[in-house]
C-alpha positions as a Python dict, from the first residue, in 0.01 Angstrom:
ca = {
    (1, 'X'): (0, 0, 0),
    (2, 'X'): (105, 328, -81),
    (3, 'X'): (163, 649, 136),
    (4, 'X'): (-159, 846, 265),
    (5, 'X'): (-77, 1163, 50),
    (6, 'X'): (-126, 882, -257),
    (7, 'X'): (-483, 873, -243),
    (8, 'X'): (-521, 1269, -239),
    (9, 'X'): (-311, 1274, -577),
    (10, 'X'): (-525, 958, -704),
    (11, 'X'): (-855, 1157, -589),
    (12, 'X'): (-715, 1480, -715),
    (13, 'X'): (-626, 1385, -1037),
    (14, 'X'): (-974, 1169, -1071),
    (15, 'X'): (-1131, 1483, -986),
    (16, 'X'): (-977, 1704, -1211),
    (17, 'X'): (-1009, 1430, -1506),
    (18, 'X'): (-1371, 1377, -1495),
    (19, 'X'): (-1453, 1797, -1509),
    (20, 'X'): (-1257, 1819, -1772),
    (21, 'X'): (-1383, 1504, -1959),
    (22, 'X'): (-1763, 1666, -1886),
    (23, 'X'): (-1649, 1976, -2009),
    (24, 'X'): (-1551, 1755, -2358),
    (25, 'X'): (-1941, 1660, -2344),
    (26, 'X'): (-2013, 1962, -2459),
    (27, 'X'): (-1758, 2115, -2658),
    (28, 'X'): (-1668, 1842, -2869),
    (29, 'X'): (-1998, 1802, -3068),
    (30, 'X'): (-2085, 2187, -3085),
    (31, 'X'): (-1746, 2227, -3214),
    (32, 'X'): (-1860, 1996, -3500),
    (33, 'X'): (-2216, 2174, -3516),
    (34, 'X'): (-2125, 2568, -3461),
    (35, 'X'): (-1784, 2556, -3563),
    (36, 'X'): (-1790, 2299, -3862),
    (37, 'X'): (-2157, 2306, -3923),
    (38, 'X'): (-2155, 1950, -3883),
    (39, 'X'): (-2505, 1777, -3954),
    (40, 'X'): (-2633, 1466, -3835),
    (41, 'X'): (-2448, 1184, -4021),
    (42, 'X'): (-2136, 1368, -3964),
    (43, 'X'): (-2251, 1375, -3564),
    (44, 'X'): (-2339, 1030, -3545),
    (45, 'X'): (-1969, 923, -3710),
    (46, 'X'): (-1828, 1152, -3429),
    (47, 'X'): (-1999, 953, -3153),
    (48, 'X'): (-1965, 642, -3283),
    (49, 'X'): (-1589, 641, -3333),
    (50, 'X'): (-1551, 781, -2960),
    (51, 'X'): (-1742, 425, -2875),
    (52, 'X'): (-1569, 206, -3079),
    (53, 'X'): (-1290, 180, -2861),
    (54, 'X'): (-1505, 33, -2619),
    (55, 'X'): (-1620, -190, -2848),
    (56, 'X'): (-1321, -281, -2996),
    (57, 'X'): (-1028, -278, -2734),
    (58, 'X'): (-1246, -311, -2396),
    (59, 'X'): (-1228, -650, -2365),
    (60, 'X'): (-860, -721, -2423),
    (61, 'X'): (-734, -360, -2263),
    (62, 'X'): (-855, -562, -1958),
    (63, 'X'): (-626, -855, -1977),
    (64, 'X'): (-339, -583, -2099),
    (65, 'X'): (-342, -345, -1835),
    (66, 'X'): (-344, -676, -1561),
    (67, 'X'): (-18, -770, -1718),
    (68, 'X'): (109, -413, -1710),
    (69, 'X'): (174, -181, -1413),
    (70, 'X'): (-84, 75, -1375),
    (71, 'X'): (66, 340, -1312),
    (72, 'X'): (203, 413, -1611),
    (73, 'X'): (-94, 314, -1806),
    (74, 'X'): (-263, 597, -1608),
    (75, 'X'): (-33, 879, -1692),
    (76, 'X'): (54, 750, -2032),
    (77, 'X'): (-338, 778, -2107),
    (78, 'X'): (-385, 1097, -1935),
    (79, 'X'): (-83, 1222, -2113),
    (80, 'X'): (-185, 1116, -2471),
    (81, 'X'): (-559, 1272, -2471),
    (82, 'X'): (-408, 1591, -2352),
    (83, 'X'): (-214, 1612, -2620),
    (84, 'X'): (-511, 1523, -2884),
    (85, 'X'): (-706, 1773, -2738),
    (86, 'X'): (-431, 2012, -2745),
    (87, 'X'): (-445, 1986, -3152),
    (88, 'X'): (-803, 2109, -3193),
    (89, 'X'): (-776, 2490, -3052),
    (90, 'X'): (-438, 2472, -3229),
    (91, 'X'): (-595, 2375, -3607),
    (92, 'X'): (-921, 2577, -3550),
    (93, 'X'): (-698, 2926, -3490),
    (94, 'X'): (-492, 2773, -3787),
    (95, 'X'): (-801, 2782, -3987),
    (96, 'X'): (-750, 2409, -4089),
    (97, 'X'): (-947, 2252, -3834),
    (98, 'X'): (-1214, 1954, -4035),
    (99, 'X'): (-1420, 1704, -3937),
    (100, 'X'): (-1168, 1407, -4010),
    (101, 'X'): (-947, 1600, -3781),
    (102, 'X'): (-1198, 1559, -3487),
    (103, 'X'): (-1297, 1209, -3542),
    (104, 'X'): (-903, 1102, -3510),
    (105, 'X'): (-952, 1273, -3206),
    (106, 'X'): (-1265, 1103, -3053),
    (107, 'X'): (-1082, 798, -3145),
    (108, 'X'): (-772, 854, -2921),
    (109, 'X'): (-995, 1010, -2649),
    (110, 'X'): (-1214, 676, -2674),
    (111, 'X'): (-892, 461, -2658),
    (112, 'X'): (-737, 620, -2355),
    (113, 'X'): (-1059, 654, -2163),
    (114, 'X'): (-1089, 273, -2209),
    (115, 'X'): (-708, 198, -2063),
    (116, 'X'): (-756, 487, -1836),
    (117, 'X'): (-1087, 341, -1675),
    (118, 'X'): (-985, -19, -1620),
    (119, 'X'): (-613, 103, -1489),
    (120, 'X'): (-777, 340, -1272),
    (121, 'X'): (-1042, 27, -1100),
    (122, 'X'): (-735, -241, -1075),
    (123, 'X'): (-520, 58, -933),
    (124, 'X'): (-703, 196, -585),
    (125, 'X'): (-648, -126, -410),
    (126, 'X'): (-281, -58, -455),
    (127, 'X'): (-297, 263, -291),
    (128, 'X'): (-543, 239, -27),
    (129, 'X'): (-593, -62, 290),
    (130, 'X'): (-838, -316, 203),
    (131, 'X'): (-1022, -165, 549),
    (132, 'X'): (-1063, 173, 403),
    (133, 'X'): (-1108, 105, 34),
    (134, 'X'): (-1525, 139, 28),
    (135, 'X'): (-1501, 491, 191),
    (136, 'X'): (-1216, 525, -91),
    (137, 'X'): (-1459, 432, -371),
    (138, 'X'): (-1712, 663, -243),
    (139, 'X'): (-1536, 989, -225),
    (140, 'X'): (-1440, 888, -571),
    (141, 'X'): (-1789, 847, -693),
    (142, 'X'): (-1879, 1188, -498),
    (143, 'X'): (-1615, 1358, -676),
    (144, 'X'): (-1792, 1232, -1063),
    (145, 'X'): (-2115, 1338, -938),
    (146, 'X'): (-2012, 1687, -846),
    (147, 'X'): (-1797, 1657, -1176),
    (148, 'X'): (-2083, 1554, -1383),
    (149, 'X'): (-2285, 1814, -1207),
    (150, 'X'): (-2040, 2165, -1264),
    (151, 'X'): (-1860, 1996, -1561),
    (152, 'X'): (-2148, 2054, -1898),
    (153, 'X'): (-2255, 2390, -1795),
    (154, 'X'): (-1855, 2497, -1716),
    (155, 'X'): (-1842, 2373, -2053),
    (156, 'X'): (-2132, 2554, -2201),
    (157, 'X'): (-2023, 2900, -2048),
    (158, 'X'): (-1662, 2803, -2198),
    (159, 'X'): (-1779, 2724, -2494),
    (160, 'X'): (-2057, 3059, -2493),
    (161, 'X'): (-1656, 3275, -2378),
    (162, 'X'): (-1425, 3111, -2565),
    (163, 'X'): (-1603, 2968, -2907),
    (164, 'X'): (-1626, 2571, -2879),
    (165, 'X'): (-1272, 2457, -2990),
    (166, 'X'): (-1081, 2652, -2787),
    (167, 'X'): (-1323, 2548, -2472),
    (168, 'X'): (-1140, 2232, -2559),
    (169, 'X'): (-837, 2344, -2402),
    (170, 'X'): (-977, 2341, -2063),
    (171, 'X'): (-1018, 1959, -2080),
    (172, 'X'): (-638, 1920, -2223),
    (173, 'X'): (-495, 2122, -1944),
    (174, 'X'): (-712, 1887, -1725),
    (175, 'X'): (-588, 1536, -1861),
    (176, 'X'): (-191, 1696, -1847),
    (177, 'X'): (-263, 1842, -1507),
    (178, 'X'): (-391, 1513, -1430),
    (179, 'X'): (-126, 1321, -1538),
    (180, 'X'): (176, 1511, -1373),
    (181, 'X'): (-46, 1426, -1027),
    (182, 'X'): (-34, 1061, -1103),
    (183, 'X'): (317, 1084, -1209),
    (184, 'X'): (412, 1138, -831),
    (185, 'X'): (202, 850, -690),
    (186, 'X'): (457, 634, -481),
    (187, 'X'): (240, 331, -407),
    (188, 'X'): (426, -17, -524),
    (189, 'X'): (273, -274, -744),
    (190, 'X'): (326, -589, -906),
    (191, 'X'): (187, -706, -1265),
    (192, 'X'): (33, -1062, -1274),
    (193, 'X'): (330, -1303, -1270),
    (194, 'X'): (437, -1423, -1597),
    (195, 'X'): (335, -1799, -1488),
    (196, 'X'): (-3, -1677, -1435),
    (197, 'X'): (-41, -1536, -1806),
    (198, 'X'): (-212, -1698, -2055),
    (199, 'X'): (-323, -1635, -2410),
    (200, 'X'): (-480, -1287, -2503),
    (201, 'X'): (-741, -1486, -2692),
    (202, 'X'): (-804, -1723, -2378),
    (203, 'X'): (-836, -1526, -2163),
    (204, 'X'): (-1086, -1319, -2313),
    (205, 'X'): (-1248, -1578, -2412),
    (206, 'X'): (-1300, -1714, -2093),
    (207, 'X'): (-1415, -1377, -1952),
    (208, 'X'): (-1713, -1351, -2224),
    (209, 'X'): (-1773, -1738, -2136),
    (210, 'X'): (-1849, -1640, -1774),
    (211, 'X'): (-2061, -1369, -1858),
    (212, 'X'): (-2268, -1581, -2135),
    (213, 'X'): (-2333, -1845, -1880),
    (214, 'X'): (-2449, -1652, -1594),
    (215, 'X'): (-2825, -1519, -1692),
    (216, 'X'): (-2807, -1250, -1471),
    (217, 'X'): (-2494, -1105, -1631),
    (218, 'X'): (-2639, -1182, -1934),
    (219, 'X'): (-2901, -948, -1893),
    (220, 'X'): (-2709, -664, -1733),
    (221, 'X'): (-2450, -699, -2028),
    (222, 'X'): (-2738, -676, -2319),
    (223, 'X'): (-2927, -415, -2092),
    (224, 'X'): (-2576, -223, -2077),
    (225, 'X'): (-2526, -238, -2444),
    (226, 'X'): (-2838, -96, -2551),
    (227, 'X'): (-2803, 186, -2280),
    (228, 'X'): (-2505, 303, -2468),
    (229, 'X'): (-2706, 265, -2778),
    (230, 'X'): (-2939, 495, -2636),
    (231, 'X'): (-2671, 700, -2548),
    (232, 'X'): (-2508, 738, -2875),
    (233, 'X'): (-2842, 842, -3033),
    (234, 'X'): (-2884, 1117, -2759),
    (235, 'X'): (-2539, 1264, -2787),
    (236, 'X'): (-2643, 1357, -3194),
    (237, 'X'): (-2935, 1426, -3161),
    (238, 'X'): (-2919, 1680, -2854),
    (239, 'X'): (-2693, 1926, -2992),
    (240, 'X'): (-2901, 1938, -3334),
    (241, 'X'): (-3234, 1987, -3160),
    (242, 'X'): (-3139, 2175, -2839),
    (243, 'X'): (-2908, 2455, -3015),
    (244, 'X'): (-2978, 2427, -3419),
    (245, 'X'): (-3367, 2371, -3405),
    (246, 'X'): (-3450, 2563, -3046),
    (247, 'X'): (-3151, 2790, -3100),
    (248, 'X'): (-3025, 2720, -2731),
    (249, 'X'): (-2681, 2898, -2652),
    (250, 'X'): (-2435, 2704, -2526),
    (251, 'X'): (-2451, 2800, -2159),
    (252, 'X'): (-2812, 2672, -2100),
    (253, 'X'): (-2709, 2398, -2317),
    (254, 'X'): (-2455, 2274, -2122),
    (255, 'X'): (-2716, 2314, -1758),
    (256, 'X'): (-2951, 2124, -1915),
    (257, 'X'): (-2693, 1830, -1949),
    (258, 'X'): (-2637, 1961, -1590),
    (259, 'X'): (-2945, 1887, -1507),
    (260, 'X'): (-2906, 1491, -1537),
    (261, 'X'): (-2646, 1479, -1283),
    (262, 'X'): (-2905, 1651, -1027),
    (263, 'X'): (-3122, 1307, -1083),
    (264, 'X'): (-2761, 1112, -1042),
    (265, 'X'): (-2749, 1277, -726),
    (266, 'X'): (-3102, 1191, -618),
    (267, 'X'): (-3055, 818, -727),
    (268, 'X'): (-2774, 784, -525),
    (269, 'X'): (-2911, 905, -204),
    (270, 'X'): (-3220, 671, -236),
    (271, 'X'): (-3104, 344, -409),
    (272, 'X'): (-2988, 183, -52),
    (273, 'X'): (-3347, 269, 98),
    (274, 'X'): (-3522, 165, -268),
    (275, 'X'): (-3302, -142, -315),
    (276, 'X'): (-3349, -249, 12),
    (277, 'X'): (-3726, -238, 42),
    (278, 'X'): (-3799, -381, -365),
    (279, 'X'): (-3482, -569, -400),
    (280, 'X'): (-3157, -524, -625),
    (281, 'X'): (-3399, -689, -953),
    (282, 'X'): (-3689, -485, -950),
    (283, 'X'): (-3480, -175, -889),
    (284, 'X'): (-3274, -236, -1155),
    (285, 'X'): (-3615, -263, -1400),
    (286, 'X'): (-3783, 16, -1316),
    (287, 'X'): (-3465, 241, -1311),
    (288, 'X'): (-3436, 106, -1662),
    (289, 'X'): (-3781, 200, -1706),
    (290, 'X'): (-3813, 536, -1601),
    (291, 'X'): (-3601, 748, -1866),
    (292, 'X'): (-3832, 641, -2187),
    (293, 'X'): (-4116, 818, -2145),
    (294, 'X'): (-3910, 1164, -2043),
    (295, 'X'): (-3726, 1170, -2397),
    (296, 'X'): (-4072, 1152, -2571),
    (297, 'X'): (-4225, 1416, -2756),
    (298, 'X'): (-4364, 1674, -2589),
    (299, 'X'): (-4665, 1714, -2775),
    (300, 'X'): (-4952, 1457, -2907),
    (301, 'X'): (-5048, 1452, -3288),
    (302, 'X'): (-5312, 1698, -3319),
    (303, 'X'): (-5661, 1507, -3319),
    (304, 'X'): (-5723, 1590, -3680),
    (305, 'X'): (-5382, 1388, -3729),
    (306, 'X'): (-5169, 1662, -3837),
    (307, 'X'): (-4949, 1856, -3581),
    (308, 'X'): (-4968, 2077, -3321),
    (309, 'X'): (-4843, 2413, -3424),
    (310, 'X'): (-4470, 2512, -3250),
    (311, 'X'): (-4291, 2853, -3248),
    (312, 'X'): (-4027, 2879, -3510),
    (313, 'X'): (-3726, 2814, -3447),
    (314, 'X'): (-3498, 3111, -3346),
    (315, 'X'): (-3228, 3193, -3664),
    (316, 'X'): (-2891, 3037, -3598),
    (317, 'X'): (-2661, 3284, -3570),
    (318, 'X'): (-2286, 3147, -3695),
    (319, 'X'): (-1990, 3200, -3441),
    (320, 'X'): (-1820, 3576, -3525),
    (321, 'X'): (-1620, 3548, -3870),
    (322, 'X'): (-1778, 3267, -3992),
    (323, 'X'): (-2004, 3293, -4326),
    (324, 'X'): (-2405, 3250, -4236),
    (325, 'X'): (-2459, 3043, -4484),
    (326, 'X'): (-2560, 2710, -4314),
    (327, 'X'): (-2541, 2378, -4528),
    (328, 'X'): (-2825, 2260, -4771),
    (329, 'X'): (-2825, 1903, -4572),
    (330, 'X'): (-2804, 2005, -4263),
    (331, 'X'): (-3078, 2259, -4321),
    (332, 'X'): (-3296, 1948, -4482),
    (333, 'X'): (-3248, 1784, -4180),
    (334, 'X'): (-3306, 2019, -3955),
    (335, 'X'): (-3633, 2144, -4065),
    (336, 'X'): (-3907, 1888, -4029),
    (337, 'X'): (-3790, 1835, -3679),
    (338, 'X'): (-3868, 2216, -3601),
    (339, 'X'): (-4157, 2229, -3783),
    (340, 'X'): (-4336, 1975, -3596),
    (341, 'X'): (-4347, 1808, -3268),
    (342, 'X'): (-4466, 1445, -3380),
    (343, 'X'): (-4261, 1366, -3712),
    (344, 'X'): (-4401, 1057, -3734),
    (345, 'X'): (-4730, 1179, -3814),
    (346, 'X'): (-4887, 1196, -4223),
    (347, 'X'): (-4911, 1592, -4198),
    (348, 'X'): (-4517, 1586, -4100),
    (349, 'X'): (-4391, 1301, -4309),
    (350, 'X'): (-4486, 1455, -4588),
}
């Protein structure tokens, strides 16, 4: 175990990792949307290559980082997505900033989260006593609340000061800040033996085995897939109907995405007393339950099947410099949705 002033760098660095990685949340796509004019194909490729990594590498990072010391892993990751960061605010005052550009760097921000995630679960037990490691995990998970809470609308006033790439550079300074922090973390720790290694392929293997076979992880897996599915379809289409359709600045775009840690905070105060009077099961299903109806539309068809009249949109108004002219398919696709509440209706479809 390490020294006590380890954990304060660990929780420190954690702390300042997550604001800046909610501060990312918001920047990254309305750089692609206010800076690029980005529409939604072009959003969806953005958040998709950003989750490929987990896709892709989270299973094997796993068996990776246990043969690897953490530590380095840690800083190496933080290190790197500072750095990628660091290239956007750099290209946009360049004037060569493009959308290419941004997806290689949701891909290296995906790829280091991953690393940085699992290093960062296998590594607290090396710096904290077995006795104390619960309250350990908790100030850690009180530190991404408040994170996820102040992080988005930080962001969105960033983003509303600064234009959206060069908001970017908050969450750069964060990862490299973070990074030098973990650099000085003493604690010792030892890599699995080489006797105990086995093949990549086995391993993992064996890991998706376990889950397969167990039909309770079964179901959490599958249930935790199609949450980030959910997820994925969210983070496009927010930005496109919050601040392109509704003409939302940044700053209440980025409390609104506040707002969702607010509930984080509420679940986590009652799921002991919840789970303990309706059981772990049922909780589970009717948390997964609840967000549905909230991301529904607002408004029934009208009764005569057609659709309830909305207020225009408010005009877009491009970031200082920039042309007004907005793209022909972006402007296609943005239209019917602020036209209407209930697109799938006849009178909107058509």
């Amino acid at each position: 175990m390490g020294p006590r002033g380890d954990f304060w760098r660990f929780a420190w660095a954690n702390g300042i990792t997550q604001l800046g990685t909610q501060v990312t949340v918001v920047a990254l796509p309305l750089t692609a949307v206010l800076t690029l004019r980005a529409g939604a194909f072009q959003l969806g490729v953005l958040s998709a290559v950003q989750m490929a990594a987990f896709l892709v590498i989270g299973l094997p990072a796993g068996v990776w980082v246990d043969r690897w010391r953490r530590r380095p892993i840690l800083v190496g990751a933080d290190l790197v997505r500072g750095a990628a960061l660091l290239t956007v605010p750099v290209a946009a005052w360049l004037g060569v900033l493009t959308m290419p550009h941004l997806y290689a760097v949701a891909l290296v921000l995906g790829v280091g989260t991953v690393f940085f995630d699992v290093a960062q679960m296998s590594f607290l037990p090396a710096i904290v006593p077995k006795e104390r490691l619960e309250r350990a995990n908790g100030r850690l998970e009180v530190t991404r609340q408040v994170s996820v809470l102040a992080g988005p609308g930080l962001g969105g006033w960033l983003v509303t000061a600064f234009t959206a790439a060069f908001a970017l550079l908050a969450d750069a300074v964060a990862y490299l800040a973070s990074g030098l922090l973990l650099a000085g973390v003493r604690a010792g720790e030892r890599p699995a033996a080489p006797a105990g290694r086995g093949r990549l392929r086995a391993e993992a293997g064996e890991g998706i085995g376990f889950v397969l076979r167990d039909p309770v992880l079964r179901r959490v897996a599958v249930g935790g897939a199609l949450t980030r599915v959910a997820l994925g379809v969210c983070a496009v289409g927010y930005p496109l109907y919050l601040v392109v359709d509704l003409g939302v600045d940044a700053t209440r775009y980025g409390l609104l995405l506040s707002a969702s840690a607010v509930g984080a905070l509420a679940g986590a105060v009652l799921a002991a007393r919840v789970t303990a009077r309706h059981g772990i099961g049922p909780t589970l299903y009717g948390s997964a339950r609840s967000p549905p109806p909230c991301n529904c539309p607002p408004w029934p068809p009208a009764p005569d099947g057609g659709c309830w009249p909305s207020r225009p949109p408010r005009p877009w108004r491009p970031p200082p410099g920039r042309s007004s002219t907005w793209p022909s398919s972006a402007t296609a696709s943005a239209s019917p949705r602020s036209a209407c509440w209930a697109a799938s209706t006849p009178a909107c479809a058509s």
